[in-house]
C-alpha positions in Angstrom: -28.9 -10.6 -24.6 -31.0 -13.2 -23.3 -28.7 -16.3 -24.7 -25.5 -14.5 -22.9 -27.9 -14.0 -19.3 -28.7 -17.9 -19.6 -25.3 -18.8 -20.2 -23.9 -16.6 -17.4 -26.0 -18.4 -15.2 -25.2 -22.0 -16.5 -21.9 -20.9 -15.4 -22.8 -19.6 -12.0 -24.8 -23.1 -11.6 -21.3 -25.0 -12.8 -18.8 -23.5 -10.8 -20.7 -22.3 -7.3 -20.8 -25.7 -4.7 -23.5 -23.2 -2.8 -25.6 -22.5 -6.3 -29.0 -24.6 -5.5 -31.2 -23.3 -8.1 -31.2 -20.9 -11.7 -34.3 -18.6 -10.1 -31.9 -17.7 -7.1 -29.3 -17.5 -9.0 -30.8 -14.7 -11.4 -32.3 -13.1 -8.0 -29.3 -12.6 -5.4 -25.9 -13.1 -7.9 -24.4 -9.9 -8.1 -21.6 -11.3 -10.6 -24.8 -12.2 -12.7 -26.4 -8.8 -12.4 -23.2 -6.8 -13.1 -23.0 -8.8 -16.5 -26.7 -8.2 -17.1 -26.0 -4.8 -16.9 -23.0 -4.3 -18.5 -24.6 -5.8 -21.7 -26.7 -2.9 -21.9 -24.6 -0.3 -21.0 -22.3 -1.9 -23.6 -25.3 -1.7 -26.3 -25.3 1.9 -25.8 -21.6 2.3 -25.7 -21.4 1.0 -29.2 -24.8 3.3 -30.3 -22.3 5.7 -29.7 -24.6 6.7 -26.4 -21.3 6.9 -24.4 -22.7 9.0 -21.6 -24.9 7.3 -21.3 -23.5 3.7 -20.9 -21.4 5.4 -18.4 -24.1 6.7 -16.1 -25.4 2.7 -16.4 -21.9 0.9 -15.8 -21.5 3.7 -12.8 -24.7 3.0 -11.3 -24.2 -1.1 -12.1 -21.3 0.0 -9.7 -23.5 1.1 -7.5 -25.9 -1.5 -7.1 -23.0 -4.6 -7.3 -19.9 -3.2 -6.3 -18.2 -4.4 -9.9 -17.0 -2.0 -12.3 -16.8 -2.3 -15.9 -16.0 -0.1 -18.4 -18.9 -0.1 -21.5 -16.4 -0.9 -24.3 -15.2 -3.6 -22.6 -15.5 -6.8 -24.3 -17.4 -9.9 -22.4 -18.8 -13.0 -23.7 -21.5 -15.6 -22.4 -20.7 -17.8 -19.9 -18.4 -15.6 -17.4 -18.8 -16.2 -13.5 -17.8 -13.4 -11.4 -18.1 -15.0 -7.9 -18.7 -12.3 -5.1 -17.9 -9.7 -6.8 -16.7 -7.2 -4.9 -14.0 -4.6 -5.8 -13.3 -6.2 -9.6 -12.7 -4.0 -11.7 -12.9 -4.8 -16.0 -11.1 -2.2 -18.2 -12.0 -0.4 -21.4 -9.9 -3.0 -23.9 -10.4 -5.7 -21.8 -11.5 -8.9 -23.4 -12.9 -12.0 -21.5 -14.0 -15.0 -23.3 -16.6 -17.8 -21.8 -15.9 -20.2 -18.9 -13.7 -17.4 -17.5 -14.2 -17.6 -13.5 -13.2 -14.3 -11.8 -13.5 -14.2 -7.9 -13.5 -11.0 -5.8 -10.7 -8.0 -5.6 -9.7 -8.5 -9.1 -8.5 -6.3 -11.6 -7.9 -6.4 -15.4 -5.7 -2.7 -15.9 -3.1 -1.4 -18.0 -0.1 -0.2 -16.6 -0.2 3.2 -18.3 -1.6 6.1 -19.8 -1.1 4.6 -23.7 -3.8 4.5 -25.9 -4.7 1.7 -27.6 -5.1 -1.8 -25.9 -4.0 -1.5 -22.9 -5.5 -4.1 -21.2 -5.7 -8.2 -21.0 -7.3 -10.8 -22.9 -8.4 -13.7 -21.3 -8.9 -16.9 -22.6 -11.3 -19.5 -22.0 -11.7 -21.8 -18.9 -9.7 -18.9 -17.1 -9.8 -19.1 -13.4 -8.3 -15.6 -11.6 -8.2 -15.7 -8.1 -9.2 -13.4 -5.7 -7.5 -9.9 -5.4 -5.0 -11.1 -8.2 -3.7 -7.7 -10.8 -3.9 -8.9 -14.4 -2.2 -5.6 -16.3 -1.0 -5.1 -19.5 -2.4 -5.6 -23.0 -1.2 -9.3 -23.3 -2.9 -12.6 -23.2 -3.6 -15.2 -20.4 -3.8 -18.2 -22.2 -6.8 -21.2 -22.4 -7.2 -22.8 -19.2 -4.6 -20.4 -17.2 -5.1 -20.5 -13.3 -4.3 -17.0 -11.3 -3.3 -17.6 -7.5 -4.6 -15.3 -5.1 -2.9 -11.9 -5.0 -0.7 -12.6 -8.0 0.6 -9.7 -10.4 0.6 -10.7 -13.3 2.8 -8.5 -15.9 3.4 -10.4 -18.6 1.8 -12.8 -21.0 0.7 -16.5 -19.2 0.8 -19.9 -21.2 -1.9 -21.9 -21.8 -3.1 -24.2 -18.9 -0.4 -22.9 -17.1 -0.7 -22.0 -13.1 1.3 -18.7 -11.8 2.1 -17.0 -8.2 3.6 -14.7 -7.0 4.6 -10.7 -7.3 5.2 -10.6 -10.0 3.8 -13.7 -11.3 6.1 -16.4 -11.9 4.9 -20.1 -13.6 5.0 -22.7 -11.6 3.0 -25.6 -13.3 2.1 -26.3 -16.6 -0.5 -28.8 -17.1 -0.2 -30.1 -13.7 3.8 -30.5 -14.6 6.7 -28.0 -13.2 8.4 -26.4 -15.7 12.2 -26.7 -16.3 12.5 -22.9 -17.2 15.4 -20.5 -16.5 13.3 -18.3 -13.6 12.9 -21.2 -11.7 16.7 -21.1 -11.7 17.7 -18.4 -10.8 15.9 -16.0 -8.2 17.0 -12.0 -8.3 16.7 -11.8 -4.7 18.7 -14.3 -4.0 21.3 -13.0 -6.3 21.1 -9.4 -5.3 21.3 -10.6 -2.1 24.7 -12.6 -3.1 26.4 -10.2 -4.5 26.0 -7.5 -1.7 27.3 -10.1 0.9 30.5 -10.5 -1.9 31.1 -6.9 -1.6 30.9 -6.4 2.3 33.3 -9.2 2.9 35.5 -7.4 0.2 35.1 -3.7 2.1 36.0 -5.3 5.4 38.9 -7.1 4.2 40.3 -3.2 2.4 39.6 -1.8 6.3 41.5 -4.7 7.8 44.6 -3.7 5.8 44.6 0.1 6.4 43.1 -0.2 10.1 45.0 -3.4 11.2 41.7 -4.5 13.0 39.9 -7.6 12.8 36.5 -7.3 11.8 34.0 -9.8 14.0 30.9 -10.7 14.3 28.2 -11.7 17.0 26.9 -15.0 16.8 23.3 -13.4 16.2 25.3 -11.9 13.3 26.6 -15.4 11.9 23.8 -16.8 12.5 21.4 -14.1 9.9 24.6 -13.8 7.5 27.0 -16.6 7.5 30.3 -16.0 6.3 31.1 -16.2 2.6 33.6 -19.2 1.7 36.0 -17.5 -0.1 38.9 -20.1 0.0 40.8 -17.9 3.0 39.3 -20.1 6.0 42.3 -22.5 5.7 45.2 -19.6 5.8 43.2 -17.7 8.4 43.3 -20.8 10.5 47.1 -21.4 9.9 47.8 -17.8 10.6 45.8 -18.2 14.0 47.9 -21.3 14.9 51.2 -19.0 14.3 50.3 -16.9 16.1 49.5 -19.1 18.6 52.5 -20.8 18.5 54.5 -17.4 18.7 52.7 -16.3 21.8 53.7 -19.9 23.8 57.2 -19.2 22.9 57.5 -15.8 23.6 55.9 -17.1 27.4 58.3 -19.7 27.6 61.2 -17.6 26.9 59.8 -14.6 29.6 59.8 -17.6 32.3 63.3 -18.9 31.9 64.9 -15.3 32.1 62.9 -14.8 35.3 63.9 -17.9 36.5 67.2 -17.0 35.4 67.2 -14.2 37.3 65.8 -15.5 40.6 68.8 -18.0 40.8 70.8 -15.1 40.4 69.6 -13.2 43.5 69.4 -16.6 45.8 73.0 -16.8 44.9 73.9 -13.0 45.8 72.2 -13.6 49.3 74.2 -17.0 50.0 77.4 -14.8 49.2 76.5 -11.9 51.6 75.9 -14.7 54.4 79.2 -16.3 54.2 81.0 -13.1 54.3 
């Protein structure tokens, strides 16, 4: 127990800028206290004391503001930074070097039994308020960005983002993988645009109306190319041209008749 308490505040000494010595650490580090407590209360779990491991992980909660369940498996070396709202489920297994900052949870995503939550390899950084649920494995070296979900099982030294969590580095390096690709939004998005153009052109038919947008409108949704633009144009410029002739043809009958009448009022004058 001891060993584990010196190596949990090696760790707090290795990756906290602010850390200036061991005895403060071991006095005001609630990450380090939590751990300290959750060793015992583990002790007892595994005494098959499980009442009372509880009562001492709920008042750890108490005292820290970090839950963890007694059967949850933690090894030497872990730095939970802040602390505050993590919470460390009953199959959950976190191996050294592991840096966990605050609003983090390691759940399941149901009500199975069995393991049900995450394993977490060495040199792990999870960032703050990041989910990590599921009973899969985040892999040696993994980094968590802030606020990620993570469903699904993370590569080693591998970086993810997102909700849900999508990799976007390995080793420094971004991946050439299919998700990076393709993007379901973007898709979904795609397809519904597809089918409104479709609809409108069905009510063009049946209504005989044209269908048009604001420029705001064009703007947010820009018209789908779907190889029409060129006969639409050329049906416009018919239409056009139909509307000049049928003007021309309206002014030479009214011309037409106007020289008609002039000629009917020169007759009447000469009789």
């Amino acid at each position: 127990m001891f060993k584990r308490l010196r190596a949990d505040i090696e760790a707090a000494k290795r990756n906290d800028p602010a850390a200036r010595n061991k005895f403060e650490i071991w006095l005001t580090y609630s990450g380090v206290h939590a751990l300290s407590w959750h060793r015992w209360a583990n002790r007892l779990y595994r005494m098959h004391l499980k009442l009372l491991a509880r009562i001492t992980s709920q008042f750890a909660k108490f005292l820290t503001g970090i839950e963890i369940h007694p059967a949850a498996k933690i090894e030497g070396g872990v730095f939970i930074d802040h602390g505050a709202g993590v919470v460390i489920g009953e199959t959950a297994e976190v191996k050294s070097g592991v840096v966990i900052y605050q609003g983090v949870t390691l759940g399941g995503t149901g009500k199975e039994k069995g393991k049900r939550h995450p394993t977490i390899e060495k040199d792990v950084v999870i960032s703050s308020g990041a989910k990590v649920l599921g009973g899969f494995t985040v892999g040696e070296g993994a980094k968590i960005g802030a606020g990620a979900v993570v469903l699904k099982e993370v590569p080693p030294h591998a970086t993810v983002v997102g909700v849900p969590a999508r990799v976007v580095r390995i080793k420094g390096e971004k991946p050439d993988l299919l998700q990076e690709k393709v993007d379901p939004n973007a898709e979904e998005i795609r397809a519904l645009k597809c089918r409104v153009h479709k609809l409108e052109a069905a009510l063009e038919k049946l209504t005989g109306e044209k269908f048009e947008c604001t420029k705001e409108e064009e703007e947010l949704f820009p018209a789908v190319d779907t190889g029409d633009a060129a006969q639409d144009a050329e049906t416009k410029t018919a239409a056009s041209d139909g509307t000049e002739t049928d003007r021309g043809e309206k002014d030479e009958k009214a011309k037409t008749e106007k020289e008609e009448k002039s000629n009917d009022n020169i007759q009447r004058t000469e009789e």
